[in-house]
Each structure stands twice: as structure tokens, then as C-alpha cells.
LUMDOKE-792638 format. One record per residue (C-alpha): residue in one letter; y negated, x, z. Coordinates in steps of 0.001 Angstrom, whole numbers, padded with zeros to 6 digits, always signed. Example, Ala and Ser with C-alpha at 12.3 -4.5 7.8 and 13.67 -1.06 7.14 Angstrom:
BEGIN
a+004500+012300+007800s+001060+013670+007140
END
This chain:
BEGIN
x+000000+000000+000000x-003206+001607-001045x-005978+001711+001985x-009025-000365+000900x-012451+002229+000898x-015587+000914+002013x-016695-000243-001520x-013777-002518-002044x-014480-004114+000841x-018200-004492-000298x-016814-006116-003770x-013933-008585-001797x-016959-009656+000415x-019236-010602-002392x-016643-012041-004160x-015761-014140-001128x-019507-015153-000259x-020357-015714-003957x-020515-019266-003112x-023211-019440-000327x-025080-016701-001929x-026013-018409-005552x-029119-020231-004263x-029988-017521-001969x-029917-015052-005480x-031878-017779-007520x-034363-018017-005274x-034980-014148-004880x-035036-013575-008277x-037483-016287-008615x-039687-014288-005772x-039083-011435-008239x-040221-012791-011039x-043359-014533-009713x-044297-011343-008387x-043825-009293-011173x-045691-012190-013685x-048890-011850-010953x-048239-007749-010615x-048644-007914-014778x-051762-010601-014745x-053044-008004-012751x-052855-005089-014540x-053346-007192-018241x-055859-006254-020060x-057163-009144-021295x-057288-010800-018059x-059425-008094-017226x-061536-008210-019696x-061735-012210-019832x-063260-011804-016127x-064882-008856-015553x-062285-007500-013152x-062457-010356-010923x-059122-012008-011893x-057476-008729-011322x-059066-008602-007738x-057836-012746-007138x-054041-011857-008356x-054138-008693-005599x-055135-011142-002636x-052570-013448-004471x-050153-011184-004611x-050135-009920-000584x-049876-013823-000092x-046594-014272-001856x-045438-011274-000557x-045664-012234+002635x-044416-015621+001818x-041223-014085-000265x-040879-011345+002986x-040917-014287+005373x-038150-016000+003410x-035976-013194+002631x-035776-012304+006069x-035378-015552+007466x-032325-016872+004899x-031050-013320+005856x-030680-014335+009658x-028995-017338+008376x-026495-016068+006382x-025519-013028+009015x-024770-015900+011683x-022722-017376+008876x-020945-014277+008483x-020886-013212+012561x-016590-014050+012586x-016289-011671+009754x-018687-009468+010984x-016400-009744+014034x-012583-009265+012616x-014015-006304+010868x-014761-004875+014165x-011343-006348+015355x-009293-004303+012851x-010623-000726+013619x-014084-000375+011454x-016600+001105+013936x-020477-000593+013952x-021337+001974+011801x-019259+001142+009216x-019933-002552+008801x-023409-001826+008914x-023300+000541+006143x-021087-002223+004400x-023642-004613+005033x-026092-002491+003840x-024395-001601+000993x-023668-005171+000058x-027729-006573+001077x-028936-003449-001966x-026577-004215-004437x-027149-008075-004526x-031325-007084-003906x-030644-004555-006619x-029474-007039-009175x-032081-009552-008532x-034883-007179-009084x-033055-005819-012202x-032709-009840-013223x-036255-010654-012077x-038114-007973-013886x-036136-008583-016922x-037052-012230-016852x-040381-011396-016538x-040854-009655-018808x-039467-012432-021019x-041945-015294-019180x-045131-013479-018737x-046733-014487-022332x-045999-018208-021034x-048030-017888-017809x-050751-015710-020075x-050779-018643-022084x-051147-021143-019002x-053758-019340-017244x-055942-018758-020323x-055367-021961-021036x-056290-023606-017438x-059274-021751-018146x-060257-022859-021231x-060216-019270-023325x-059055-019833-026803x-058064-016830-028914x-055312-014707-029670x-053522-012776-026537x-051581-010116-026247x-049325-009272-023315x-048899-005509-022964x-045885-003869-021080x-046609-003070-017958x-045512+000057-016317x-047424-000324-013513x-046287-003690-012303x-042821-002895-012572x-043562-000017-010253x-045528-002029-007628x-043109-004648-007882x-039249-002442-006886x-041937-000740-004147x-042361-003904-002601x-039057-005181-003247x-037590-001673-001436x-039560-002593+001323x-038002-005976+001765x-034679-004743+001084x-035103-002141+003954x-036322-004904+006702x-033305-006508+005617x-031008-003634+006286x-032797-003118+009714x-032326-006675+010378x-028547-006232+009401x-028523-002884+011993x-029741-005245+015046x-027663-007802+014310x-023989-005657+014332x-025682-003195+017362x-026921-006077+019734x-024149-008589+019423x-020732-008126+021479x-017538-009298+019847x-017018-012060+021825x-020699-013114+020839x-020058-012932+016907x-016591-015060+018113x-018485-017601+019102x-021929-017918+017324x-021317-020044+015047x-020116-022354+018140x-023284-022133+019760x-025124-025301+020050x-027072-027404+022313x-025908-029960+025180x-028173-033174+024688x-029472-033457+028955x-030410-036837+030194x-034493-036472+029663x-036977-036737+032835x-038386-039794+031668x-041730-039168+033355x-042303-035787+031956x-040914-036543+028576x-043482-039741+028059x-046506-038167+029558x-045567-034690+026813x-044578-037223+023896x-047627-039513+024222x-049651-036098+024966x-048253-034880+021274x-049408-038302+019847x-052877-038042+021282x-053248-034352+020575x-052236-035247+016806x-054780-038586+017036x-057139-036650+018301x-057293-033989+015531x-057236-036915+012559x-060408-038301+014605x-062120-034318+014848x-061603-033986+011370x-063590-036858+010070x-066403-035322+012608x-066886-031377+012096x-069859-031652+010406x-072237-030163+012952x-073232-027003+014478x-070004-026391+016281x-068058-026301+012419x-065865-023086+013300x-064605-024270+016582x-064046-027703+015127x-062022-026282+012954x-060028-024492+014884x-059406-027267+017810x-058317-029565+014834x-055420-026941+013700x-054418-026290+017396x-054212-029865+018145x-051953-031149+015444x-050069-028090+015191x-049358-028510+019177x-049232-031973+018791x-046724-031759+016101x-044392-029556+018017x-044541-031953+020816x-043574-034944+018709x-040422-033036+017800x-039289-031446+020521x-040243-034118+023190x-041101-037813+021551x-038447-037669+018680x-035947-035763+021287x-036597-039297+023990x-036369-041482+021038x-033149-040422+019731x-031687-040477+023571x-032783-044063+023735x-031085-045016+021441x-027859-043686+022447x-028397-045204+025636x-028903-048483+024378x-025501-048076+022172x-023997-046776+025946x-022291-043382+024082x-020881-046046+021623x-022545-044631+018405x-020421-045357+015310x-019478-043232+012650x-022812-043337+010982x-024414-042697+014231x-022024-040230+015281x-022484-038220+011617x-026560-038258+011866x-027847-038929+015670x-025589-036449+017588x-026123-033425+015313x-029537-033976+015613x-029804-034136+018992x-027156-031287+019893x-029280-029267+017641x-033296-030635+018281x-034314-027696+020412x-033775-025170+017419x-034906-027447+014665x-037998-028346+016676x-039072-024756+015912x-038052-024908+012161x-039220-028337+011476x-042423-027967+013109x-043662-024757+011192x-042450-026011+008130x-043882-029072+008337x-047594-027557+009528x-046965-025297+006787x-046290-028397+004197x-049550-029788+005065x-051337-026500+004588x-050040-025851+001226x-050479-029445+000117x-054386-029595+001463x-054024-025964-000441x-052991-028001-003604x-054212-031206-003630x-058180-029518-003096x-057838-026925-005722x-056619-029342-008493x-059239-031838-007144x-061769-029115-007960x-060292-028438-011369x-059713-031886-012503x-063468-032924-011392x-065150-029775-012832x-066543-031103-015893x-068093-034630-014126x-069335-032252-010681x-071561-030029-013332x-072591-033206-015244x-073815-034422-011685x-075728-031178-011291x-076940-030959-014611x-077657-034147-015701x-079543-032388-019217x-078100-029774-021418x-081234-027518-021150x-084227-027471-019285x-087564-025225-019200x-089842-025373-016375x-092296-022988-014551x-089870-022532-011609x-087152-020578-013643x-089422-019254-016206x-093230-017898-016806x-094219-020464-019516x-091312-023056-020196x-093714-024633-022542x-093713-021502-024694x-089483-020395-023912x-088369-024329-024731x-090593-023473-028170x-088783-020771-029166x-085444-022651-027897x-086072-025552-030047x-087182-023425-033386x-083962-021400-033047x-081958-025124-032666x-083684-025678-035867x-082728-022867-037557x-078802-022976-036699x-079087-026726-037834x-078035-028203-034236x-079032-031990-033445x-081398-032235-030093x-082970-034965-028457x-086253-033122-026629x-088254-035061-023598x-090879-033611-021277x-090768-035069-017175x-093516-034525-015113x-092397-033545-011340x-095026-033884-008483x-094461-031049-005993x-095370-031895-002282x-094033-030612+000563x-091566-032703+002947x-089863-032783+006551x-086960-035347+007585x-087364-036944+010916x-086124-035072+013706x-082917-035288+014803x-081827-037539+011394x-080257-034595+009724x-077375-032345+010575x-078191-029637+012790x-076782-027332+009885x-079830-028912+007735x-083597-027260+008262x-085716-030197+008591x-088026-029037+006469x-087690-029426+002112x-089615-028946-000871x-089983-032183-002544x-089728-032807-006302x-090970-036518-006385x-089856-037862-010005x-091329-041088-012080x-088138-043362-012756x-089839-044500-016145x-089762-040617-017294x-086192-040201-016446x-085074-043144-018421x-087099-042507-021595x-085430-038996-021312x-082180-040964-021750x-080963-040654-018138x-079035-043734-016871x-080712-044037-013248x-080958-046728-010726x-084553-048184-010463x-085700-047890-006572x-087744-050841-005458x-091366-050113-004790x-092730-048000-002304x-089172-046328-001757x-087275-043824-003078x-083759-042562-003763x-083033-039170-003042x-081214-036947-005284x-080064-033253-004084x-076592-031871-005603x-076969-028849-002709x-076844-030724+000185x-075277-033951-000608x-072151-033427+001334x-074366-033346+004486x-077048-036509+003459x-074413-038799+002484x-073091-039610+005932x-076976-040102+006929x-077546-043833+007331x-079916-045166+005062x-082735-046251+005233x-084588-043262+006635x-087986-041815+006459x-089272-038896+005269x-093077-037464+005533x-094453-036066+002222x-097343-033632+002919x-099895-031314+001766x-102639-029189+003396x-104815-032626+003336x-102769-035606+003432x-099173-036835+004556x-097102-040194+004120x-094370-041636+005805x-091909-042924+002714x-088615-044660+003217x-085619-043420+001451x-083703-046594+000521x-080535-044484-000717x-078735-041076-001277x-077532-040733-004430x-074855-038426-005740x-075568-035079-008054x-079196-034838-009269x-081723-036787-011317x-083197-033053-013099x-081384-029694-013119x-082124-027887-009962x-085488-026524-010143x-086087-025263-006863x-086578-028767-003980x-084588-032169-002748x-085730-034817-005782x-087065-037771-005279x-087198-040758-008003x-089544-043602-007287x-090859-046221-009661x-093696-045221-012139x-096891-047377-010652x-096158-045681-007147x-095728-042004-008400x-099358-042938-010221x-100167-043500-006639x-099099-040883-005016x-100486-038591-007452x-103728-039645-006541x-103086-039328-003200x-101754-035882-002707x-102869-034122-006033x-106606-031992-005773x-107515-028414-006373x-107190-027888-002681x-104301-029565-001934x-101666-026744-002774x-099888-029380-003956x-099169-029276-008065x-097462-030874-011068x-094609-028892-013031x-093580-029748-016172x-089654-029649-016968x-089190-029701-021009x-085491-031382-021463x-082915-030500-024439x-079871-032245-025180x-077444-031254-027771x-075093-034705-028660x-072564-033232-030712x-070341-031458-028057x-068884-029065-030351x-072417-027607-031340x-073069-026961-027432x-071752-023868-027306x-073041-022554-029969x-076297-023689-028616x-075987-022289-025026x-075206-019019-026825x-079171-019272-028139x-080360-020043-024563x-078566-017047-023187x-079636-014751-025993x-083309-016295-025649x-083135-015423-021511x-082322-011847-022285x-084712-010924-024708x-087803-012471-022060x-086057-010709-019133x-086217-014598-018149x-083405-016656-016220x-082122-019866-016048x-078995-022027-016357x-077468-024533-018630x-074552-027163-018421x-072624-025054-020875x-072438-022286-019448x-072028-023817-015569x-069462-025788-017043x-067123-023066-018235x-068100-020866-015079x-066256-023421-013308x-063315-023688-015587x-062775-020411-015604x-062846-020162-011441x-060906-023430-010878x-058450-023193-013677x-057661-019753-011682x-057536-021035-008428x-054988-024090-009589x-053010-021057-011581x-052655-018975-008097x-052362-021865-005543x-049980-024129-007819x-047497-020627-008048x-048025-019761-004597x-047342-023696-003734x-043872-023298-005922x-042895-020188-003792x-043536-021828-000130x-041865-025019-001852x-038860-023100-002797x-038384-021087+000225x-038979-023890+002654x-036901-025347+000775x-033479-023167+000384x-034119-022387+004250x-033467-026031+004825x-030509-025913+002351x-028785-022817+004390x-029351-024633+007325x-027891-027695+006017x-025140-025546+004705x-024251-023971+007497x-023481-027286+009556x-021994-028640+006845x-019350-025543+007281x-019356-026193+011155x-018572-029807+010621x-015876-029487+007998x-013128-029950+010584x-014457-033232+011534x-014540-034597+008185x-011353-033916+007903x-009921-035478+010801x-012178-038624+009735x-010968-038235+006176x-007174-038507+008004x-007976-041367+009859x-008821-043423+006708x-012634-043326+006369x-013874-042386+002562x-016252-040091+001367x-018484-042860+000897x-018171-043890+004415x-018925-040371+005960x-021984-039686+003290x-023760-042622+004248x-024507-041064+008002x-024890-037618+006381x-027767-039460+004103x-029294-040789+007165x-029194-037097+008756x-030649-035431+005792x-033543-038154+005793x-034702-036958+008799x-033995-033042+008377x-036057-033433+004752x-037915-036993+005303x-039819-036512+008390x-041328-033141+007989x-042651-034244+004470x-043787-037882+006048x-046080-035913+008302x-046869-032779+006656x-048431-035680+003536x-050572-036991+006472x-051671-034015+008180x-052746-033190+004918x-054363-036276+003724x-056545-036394+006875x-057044-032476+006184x-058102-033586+002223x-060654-036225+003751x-062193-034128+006277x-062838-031338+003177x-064047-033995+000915x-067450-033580+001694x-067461-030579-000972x-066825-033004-003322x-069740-035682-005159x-066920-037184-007092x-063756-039394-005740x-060906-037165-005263x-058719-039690-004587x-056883-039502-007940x-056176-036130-008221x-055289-035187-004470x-052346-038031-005138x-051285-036468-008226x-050753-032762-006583x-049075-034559-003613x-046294-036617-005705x-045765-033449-007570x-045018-031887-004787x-043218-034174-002553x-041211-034679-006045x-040054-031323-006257x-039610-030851-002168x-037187-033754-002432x-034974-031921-005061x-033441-030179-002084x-032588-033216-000180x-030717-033948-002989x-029566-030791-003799x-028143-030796-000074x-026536-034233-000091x-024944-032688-002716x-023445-029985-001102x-022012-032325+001491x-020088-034572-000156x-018586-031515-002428x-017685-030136+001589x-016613-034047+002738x-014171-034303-000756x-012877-030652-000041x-012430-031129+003685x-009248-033161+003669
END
């Protein structure tokens, strides 16, 4: 009989695990990949060129963030799977190999399975990265040929972080052989939890203390507008994130105990296949199920704001540039004379243009104290606009009754649109002051920014108040803002081309929808690109951590589908508690991670002048939708172990 060496054992032990280690591979090579597609973004150089360098700087940050993420997972599935392998850790032990031995084996065994998925990843992609070229350049509206070079350096700075992940994993193999006795990796698998009676005072004052911690963070988050923003912040994420872990390792641990009591230990199969794992096993998925669902809201908030910003772009710079192109004496010396030479070079590259001139009464003007945020000065320069200018420029604008005003100002309307209208405000000058009431805040602005808070009142009253605050001594002073619009949208950027061109030959400076418009694009459809990958990495690893744990009492439970299988129950039978377990493991982490984060979504809608509402929901179902794929995945995997168990 030929002795077995050390590397046959390595090859009869990957044979032999081949089964529980297919996701496991998948999902590092998909680490791999996504690392290696960002590592080669990074180093492209036509991302680099598209932005300047700044793209290459956002995939570096991006790229520590999924390493941490893919490190976190790696390590943590790795845990799993040694406890799944402690009894034949153990009988290796048992039949003469020293520690040593079986930790080199180990080790042997962790670099050639890390070694083929970074051999697999890199190679595939290699084979993908034109497609996420494409996607990002196309998120960010670029259209033109691209390129995608070989990288050398990416493939470098991916296997250097990749050896550094398959080294913690070797330590974490060392510790695990060294610190466990024999008798421990026996028995580890074994080890579980005994479900104690709960003290029924302590566990409803710490579950309805979870509740209230968690209410009491939805009801801070609607309110951090002030001041005290930072700290807000912060006592919101402590709150539900303590309150969270209270609700599953106190009010969902009472809950299920009730309910057993009320049955008096009579459960039922189904009862007996989805309560009493859970609760001989609460205490360690407390842990799990409370980071990954704080984690789930995080990454959804994550999600659900950066496509909100992307999919509003276009009607948020509309809102702050109501006109294609303005000229005025805040942005330039003589607008008068720069809109001129705008409008002749229009004419001579045969672009359409509607051209208006709005007068804009400049006065200065103070909020009553104590009306506005205490992150607000009090104090604004006031751009007070005539309503019958605005429309014959072609602006669709509500018509304020007279004597009031609406108040437009894109800057700072995520802090004047929870002030309760009406309000006053007092216009002044050197000379004279008025109280007027603002009868509304509107959204965006009624004129591209040109330097104050704007104020639109009906004609007959700005007449008025010109009279009133306009003198040579007044300091106060009309400005003149000359208005272009360019209605065929696929002459506009040819057009902001001219106005850019026109700037930098007057050493002048000023800014147009175009050009605000694909600013934003470009910045957006980047931050969707990184957060939506990043989003698919936490998914998957959250994800196939569940599974292995799933997996791993599915192998512990094996026995007792069997003897149920013997005693005439079908698989149908037995799956239909093992659905009601995996509802829970998968349901109720998603259930509150999609309303920690919809809270989380409303409290940060305030950046927002546009209703959100639309696309938040659309990055949530996409997500949920793919988190579920697991649950399936896993109910899968038990009824394969439920058929195979008799």
C-alpha cells in the first residue's frame, strides 16, 4: 500500500469539499474580477483623460472599499467552512499528522483554490473590462470610440492584494488547528445554544427599549436639520443600530419563547423544523443578522440616493438653470456687450435662439429672527424679479398675489422648504426698509444664480418698489440679466461650446445649463457606476455568508430529516417549516434593513428639489430582487439535503 504524501491528501480533500466550496469559489472570483475591472478603470487611459484624473482618484477610494468588503467576506466564509471541516481537521490529528502538518495542508489547500480564482478572475477580466468601459462611459454620457488597454499594472495591484488576503486566511487557518483541542474540533459542530426560560421583566423593559431606541432614531432623522447636524447624525446610527440588536437578541428571542409556551413544548413538525433552530441558535445569529441587516440599510440608502441623484440630474439643473444662457454684470464686466458677441457667433454657426432681457432690483434683505435654521445667516442679498418679465422670457411661473412674493433660491432650498409659510422678510437699503410677506417657497430658481435669494412679485408692485428703494444714494441698483435659449437640443452643445470659448478669450466666467448638465452626468453616472458594483459585492457576500450558514445546519440537521423521512413525512412536508425558517433567516433582515433605509432616504432628501420617490423604489426592488436569489438559492440546497437524507 503506497503511503499518501501531504499533496494527495491536499487533492482527496478538495475533491471531497468540492461541493461546499463552488459558491464559496464563484463568489471569490467574482471579488477578483470586480477588483481587477476597478484596478484597470483606474489605470485606463481614457478614463483618465475623460476626467482629468479624478475618476482614477474615485476608483482608488473605491477600490480600498471593496477590498475591505471582499477581505471581510473571505475571512468570514473562511471561519465557516473551518468549523465545517473541525471533525476532519480532528481525525487528521487522530491518525498521527502533527498540527503542523494539517496546517501546512490547510495552507496548501486555502493557496491553491485562492490561486485558481485569481488566475480565473484576472482572466475574466480581462475578457469583461471593455463591457464596464462601455457602461461607465456610457452612465456618463461620453460618446466616442474607446479603447481598453492591457493593464500591467492592475494585474499587479490586484495578486498583491489578493496575497494579502490569502495570507490572513492562512493565519486564520494557523489559530484555528493551534487553539482548538481535539475534543473541541469533536464536538464543534455540536455546539449550540440551550433556549433558557427568559426573565420576563428584563426581557420586556430591553425589547420595548430596542423598539423605542429604533422609534426614536426614525423620529431624529426627520429632525437633524439644525445646528447640532453631526451629533444628530451620529445618535440616529447608534440608536437603530442598538436598537436593532436589541430587537433580535431580546424582543424576537421573547417572542419566539411565547409562542412555544403557548403551544406547551407541543410545536409540530413545521414548528419544530423553523422555531427551535432559531431559537437554539438566536444568540449567534443575533450578531450576524444584526450587522447584516444595519449593513443592508447602509448600502441600500448608499443605492437608492446615488441613483436618485443620477436619474434626477437633468430636471435638478433645469431647476437651477431655468435659461440656457445668461449675461449679467454679476458674472461678467459688460453682459450687454459678452451676450453681443454670444448672439453674433449663434448667428454665424446658424443656431436658433430665443433672446429676452429681465430687469432684477437688488436690495438688501434679513429673515426674521429665529424663522430660519440656525445653519442659515439671517441676512441675504435679494434679487426681487417682475413676474410679467419672467413670463414674456418664456418661463412658466406661478403669479404671486399682490403685495407678496414667492421666493426662489436653488442653494438653500433644502433648508426654506420646511419653513412655514407665510413669513416675512425686511427688504432694505441705506434709506428705506419694508416688511414683505413671502406667501411661498418655491423649488429651483426663477433666473440662473446670479449672486442673492430671488424674489418674483407681480409687475405693478415691483414698479413700486422700485420707486421706493431705487436713488443715487440708496446703494441699492438694477442689473440687467440678457437670457439665451437654444430650442433645438441637439444644437446646445454646440452652442455651449461658443459660450465657453467666448469666456476664455475675455478672461470672463460664467455657467450654462449645458455644461452644468453634463458636469453632473459625468459625477453621478460615476457615483451609480462605483456604488451599484460596490452594492453587488456587499449583496453577494452577505449573501453566500447566509448561504454557508444555512448550509452548514442543513448538514447538522441531515440526521433528523432522515429519521422524519422514516417515519413517513415527505419532502414536501419537511420543506414547508424549512421555508418558514429561511423567511426569517433572509426575510426579516431585508424587512428592516428596507426601512431603516427608507427613513435614512427621507431624512437625506432634503438634498433633493425633485421627488425621489420613484427612483429610491427602483434601486430598492433591484436590490431586494437580487438579495432574495439566495433565499432561494438556499431553499434549494435544502430540499436537495431533505431528498438525499433518507
Amino acid at each position: 500500500m503506497t503511503a499518501l504524501t501531504l499533496f494527495d491528501l491536499v487533492i482527496r480533500s478538495m475533491r471531497k469539499n468540492i461541493k461546499h466550496y463552488y459558491l464559496y469559489f464563484f463568489a471569490l472570483i467574482f471579488s477578483v474580477v470586480l477588483y481587477f475591472v476597478f484596478a484597470t478603470l483606474q489605470h485606463d487611459p481614457a478614463v483618465v483623460a475623460q476626467s482629468g484624473g479624478s475618476m482614477g482618484s474615485a476608483f482608488t477610494v473605491a477600490g480600498i472599499l471593496l477590498l475591505f468588503i471582499a477581505g471581510i467576506f473571505v475571512v468570514y466564509a473562511n471561519a465557516i467552512f473551518l468549523r465545517r471541516r473541525s471533525r476532519e481537521i480532528g481525525l487528521y490529528q487522530l491518525i498521527g499528522l502533527t498540527k503542523g502538518s494539517v496546517s501546512r495542508l490547510l495552507i496548501i489547500e486555502n493557496t491553491l483554490l485562492s490561486a485558481g480564482a485569481l488566475a480565473i478572475g484576472i482572466g475574466a477580466g480581462i475578457l469583461v473590462s471593455r463591457v464596464f468601459l462601455l457602461l461607465l462611459m456610457k452612465l456618463i454620457g461620453f460618446e466616442g470610440f474607446i479603447e481598453v488597454t492591457f493593464s500591467v499594472a492592475a494585474v499587479v495591484q490586484t495578486v498583491i492584494v489578493f496575497l494579502g488576503i490569502i495570507i490572513l486566511t492562512s493565519i486564520q487557518m494557523l489559530v484555528a488547528v493551534y487553539r482548538n483541542t481535539l475534543l473541541g474540533l469533536f464536538n464543534a459542530e455540536k455546539t449550540g445554544e440551550h433556549p433558557k426560560k427568559p426573565k420576563a421583566f428584563r426581557s420586556a423593559f430591553l425589547a420595548i427599549l430596542g423598539m423605542a431606541l429604533i422609534a426614536f432614531g426614525y423620529w431624529l432623522s426627520g429632525r437633524m436639520l439644525n445646528a447640532l447636524l453631526f451629533i444628530n447624525m451620529i445618535a440616529v446610527l447608534t440608536t437603530t443600530i442598538l436598537g436593532t440588536y436589541l430587537l433580535f437578541r431580546v424582543a424576537i428571542s421573547w417572542l419566539l419563547y411565547q409562542i412555544r409556551k403557548r403551544k406547551q413544548g407541543h410545536l409540530g413538525l413545521y414548528n419544530s423544523l423553523s422555531l427551535a433552530p432559531l431559537m437554539h441558535r438566536m444568540k449567534g445569529n443575533a450578531n450576524s443578522l444584526t450587522i447584516i441587516t444595519v449593513l443592508s440599510a447602509m448600502t441600500l440608502t448608499m443605492l437608492a440616493g446615488v441613483y436618485s441623484l443620477y436619474y434626477s440630474t437633468e430636471k435638478e439643473t433645469r431647476l437651477v438653470y431655468p435659461f440656457d444662457f445668461t449675461f449679467d454684470d454679476f458674472w461678467y464686466e459688460d453682459g450687454q456687450d459678452a451676450s453681443a458677441k454670444f448672439v453674433s457667433e449663434l448667428d454665424k454657426q446658424n443656431i436658433e435662439y430665443t433672446y429676452s432681457t429681465i430687469e432684477t432690483l437688488k436690495v438688501d434683505g434679513q429673515f426674521e429672527e429665529g424663522s430660519v435654521s440656525a445653519l442659515l445667516s439671517d441676512y441675504f442679498g435679494a434679487s426681487i424679479i417682475s413676474e410679467e418679465q419672467l413670463q414674456q422670457a418664456g418661463v412658466d411661473i406661478e403669479i404671486p398675489n399682490s403685495d407678496t412674493a414667492y421666493l426662489y433660491d436653488a442653494g438653500i432650498y433644502w433648508l426654506l422648504k420646511t419653513m412655514e409659510v407665510p413669513f416675512d422678510v425686511k427688504l432694505s437699503n441705506t434709506e428705506k426698509e419694508l416688511q414683505l410677506e413671502v406667501a411661498k417657497v418655491n423649488e429651483g430658481n426663477a433666473l440662473n444664480p446670479s449672486g442673492g435669494t430671488q424674489l418674483v412679485v407681480k409687475d405693478a408692485f415691483y414698479q413700486e418698489l422700485k420707486e421706493l428703494f431705487l436713488n443715487d444714494k440708496s446703494g441699492s441698483h438694477i442689473t440687467i440679466t440678457n437670457t439665451i435659449n437654444v430650442p433645438d437640443r441637439d444644437q446646445l452643445a454646440d452652442a455651449s461650446a461658443i459660450f465657453h470659448r467666448i469666456n476664455e478669450e475675455n478672461d470672463q466666467f460664467g455657467y450654462d445649463y449645458y455644461s452644468q448638465y453634463v458636469f453632473g452626468m459625468e459625477n453621478y453616472g460615476l457615483l451609480i457606476f462605483i456604488s451599484g458594483f460596490l452594492g453587488l459585492v456587499f449583496l453577494i457576500s452577505t449573501g453566500s455568508i447566509l448561504y454557508f450558514k444555512q448550509m452548514t445546519e442543513a448538514e447538522q440537521e441531515k440526521s433528523s430529516y432522515a429519521t422524519l423521512r422514516q417515519l413517513g413525512f415527505t419532502v414536501q412536508d419537511i420543506m414547508r417549516g424549512i421555508v418558514r425558517k429561511q423567511v426569517f433567516v433572509f426575510g426579516l433582515p431585508l424587512l428592516i434593513g428596507l426601512l431603516h433605509s427608507i427613513f435614512a432616504i427621507k431624512a437625506a432628501s432634503f438634498i433633493f428639489m425633485s421627488d425621489i420617490t420613484l427612483p429610491a423604489s427602483i434601486a430598492m426592488g433591484f436590490y431586494a430582487l437580487i438579495y432574495l436569489v439566495f433565499a432561494f438559492l438556499t431553499v434549494g440546497y435544502y430540499r436537495k439535503t431533505v431528498k438525499a437524507a433518507l
